[in-house]
C-alpha positions as CSV (number, residue, x, y, z in Angstrom):
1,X,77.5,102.3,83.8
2,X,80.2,104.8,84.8
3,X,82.7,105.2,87.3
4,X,80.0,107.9,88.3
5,X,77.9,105.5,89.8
6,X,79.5,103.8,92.1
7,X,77.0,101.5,93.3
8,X,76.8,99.5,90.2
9,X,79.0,97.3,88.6
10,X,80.2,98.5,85.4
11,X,81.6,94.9,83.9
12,X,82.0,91.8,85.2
13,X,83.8,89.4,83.2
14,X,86.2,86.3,83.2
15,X,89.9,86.2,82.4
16,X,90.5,83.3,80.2
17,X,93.6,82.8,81.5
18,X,93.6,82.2,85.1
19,X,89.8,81.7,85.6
20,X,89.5,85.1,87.8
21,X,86.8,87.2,88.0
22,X,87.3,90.4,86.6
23,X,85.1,94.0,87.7
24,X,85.9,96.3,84.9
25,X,85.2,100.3,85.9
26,X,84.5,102.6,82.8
27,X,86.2,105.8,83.3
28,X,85.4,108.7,81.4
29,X,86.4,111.2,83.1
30,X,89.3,114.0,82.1
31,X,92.0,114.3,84.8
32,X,91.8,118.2,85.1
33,X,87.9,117.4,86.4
34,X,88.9,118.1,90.5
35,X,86.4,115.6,91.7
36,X,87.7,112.8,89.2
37,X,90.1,110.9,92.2
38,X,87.8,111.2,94.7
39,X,85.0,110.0,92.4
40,X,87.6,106.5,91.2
41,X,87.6,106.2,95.0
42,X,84.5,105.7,96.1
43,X,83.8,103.2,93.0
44,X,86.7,101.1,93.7
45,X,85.6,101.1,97.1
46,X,82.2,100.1,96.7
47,X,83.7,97.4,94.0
48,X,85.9,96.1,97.4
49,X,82.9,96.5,99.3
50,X,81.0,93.9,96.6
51,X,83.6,91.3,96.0
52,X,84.1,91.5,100.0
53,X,80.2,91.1,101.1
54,X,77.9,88.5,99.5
55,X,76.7,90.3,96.7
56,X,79.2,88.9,94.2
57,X,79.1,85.1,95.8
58,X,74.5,85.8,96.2
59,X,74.5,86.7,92.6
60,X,77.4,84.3,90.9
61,X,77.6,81.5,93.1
62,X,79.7,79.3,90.6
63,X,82.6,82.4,90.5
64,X,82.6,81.8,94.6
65,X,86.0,80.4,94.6
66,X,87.7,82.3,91.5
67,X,90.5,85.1,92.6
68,X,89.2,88.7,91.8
69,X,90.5,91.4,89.7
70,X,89.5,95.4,89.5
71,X,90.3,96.8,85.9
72,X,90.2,100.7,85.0
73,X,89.7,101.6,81.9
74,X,90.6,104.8,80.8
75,X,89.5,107.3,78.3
76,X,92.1,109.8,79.1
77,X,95.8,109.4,79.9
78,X,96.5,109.7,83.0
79,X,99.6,112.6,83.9
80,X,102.3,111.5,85.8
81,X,101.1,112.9,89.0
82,X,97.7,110.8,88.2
83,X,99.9,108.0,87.8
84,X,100.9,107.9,91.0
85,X,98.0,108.2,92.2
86,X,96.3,105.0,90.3
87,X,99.9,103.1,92.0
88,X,99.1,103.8,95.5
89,X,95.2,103.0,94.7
90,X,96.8,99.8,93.3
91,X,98.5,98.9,96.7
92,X,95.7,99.4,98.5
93,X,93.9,96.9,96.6
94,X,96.4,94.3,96.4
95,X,96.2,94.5,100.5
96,X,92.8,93.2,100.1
97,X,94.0,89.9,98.1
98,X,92.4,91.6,95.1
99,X,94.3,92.1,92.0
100,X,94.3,95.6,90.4
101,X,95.0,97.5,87.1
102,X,94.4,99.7,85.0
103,X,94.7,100.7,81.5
104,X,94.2,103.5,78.9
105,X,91.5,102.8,76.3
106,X,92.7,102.1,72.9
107,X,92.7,105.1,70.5
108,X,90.2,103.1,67.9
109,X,87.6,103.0,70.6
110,X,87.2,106.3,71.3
111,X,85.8,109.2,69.2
């Protein structure tokens, strides 16, 4: 479970705090891999593409009703011009009614 592969679902969790349900995307990847933004694309888009159809509402019926929330987290800090990029991913999002953000793993979880 990677951002990868974007056809599956990486995390799905609940935020205690307002109730929504939260798709977390593991990313992995270093930002001097080329493919690495087209690659966050396609598995934020298949992550719209889920909460959108009625996969998430056929498979969690009781979360029908809850707002929604796409997390990255990264292994790798992202450079500014990376930044940038994750902002106007983040726009794009929020147009959908989903909440985005992302966030850099903590140093005491990676190697």
């Amino acid at each position: 479970m990677t951002v990868e592969q974007p056809d599956v679902v990486d995390f799905l969790s609940e935020d205690p705090d307002s109730g929504r349900v939260v798709l977390t995307i593991s990313d992995h990847l270093p930002w001097t891999d080329g493919g690495h933004r087209k690659t966050l694309e396609k598995k934020v888009e298949a992550y719209l593409r889920f909460i959108g159809g009625t996969d998430l509402v056929d498979r969690y019926p009781d979360l029908a009703e809850r707002g929604t929330a796409i997390e990255i987290v990264l292994e790798h800090a992202p450079p500014q011009e990376a930044i940038a990029f994750l902002e106007n991913l983040k726009d794009l999002v929020k147009g959908t009614g989903v909440d985005f953000f992302y966030l850099e793993l903590p140093s005491r979880y990676r190697e």
